[in-house]
Every structure is written in C-alpha cells, then in structure tokens.
N, C-alpha and C positions, 0 to 999 in steps of 0.2 A: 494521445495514444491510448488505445483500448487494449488492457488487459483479461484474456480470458480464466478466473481463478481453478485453482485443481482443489476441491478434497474441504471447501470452505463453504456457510448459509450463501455468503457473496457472493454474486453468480460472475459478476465483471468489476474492473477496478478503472478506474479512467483517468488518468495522467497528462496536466501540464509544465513543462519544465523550460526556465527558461537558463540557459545555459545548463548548469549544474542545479542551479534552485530550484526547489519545488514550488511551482506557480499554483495549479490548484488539482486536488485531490478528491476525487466524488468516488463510492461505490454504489452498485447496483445488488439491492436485497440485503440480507444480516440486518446484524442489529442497529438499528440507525443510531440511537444515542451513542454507542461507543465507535461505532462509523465515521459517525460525523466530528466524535471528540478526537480521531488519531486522525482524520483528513485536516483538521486544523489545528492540531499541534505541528505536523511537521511540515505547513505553507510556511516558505521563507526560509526550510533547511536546505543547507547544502542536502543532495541526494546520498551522496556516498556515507556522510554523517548519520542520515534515517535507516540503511540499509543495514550499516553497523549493530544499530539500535535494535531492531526491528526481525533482523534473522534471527529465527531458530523458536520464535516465541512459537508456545503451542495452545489449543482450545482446548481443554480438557482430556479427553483421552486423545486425540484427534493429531496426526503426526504436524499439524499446521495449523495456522488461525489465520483472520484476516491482514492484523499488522505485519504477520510473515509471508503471505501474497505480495503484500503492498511492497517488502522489498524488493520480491522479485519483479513486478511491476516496474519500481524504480529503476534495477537491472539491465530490465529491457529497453528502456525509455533511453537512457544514458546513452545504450551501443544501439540506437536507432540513428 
C-alpha cells in the first residue's frame, strides 16, 4: 500500500502488512538515516501498537513528522 505524506521532507510512505504486523516499511525522500531507523524498528509490530507509539510526534516547528505519517499510513493500511 502506498502512502501519499501531507506536510513531511517524505514525499510517500509505502506499507506491508501482514495481517495486523508490519511486514516491511520503505519511505520515499527525508532523511534516510532516521527513515530507514523507524521503518525497522517497527518490522514485526503489531500495527495498532506503532500507531499508538507514533501519533502526534512532531518535526520541529512542523505540526507532523515522518513517524506521524507513518501512523497514519498504518491507519489506512489496516482499513484497506
């Protein structure tokens, strides 16, 4: 499932799940070190447990960041 992000460097988030787990997590653009460090910390979580995690975080002045896409990403993934 392809995520389009709002308001983040990451232009799209791209989502596998297998049931509720997150199989694997890639973004397109941002910063890749810390991209690539939150697409593999939460391979292997329950979804609803990362979206927990993950809502409301913000980039600096910025009313969202990428891990806060990511949950909505996950969001959408789940009710697809």
């Amino acid at each position: 499932m392809q995520y389009k992000t709002k308001g983040t460097c990451a232009t799209q988030i791209n989502v596998e799940l297998d049931g509720n787990i997150i199989k694997s997590v890639s973004f397109v653009n941002g910063c890749s070190g810390n991209t690539q460090g939150v697409a593999r910390l939460v391979e292997g979580m329950d979804a609803n447990d990362a979206i927990k995690k993950l809502r409301g975080i913000k980039c600096g002045f910025k009313s969202t960041s990428c891990p806060d896409q990511l949950s909505y990403a996950l969001e959408q993934a789940l009710n697809a």
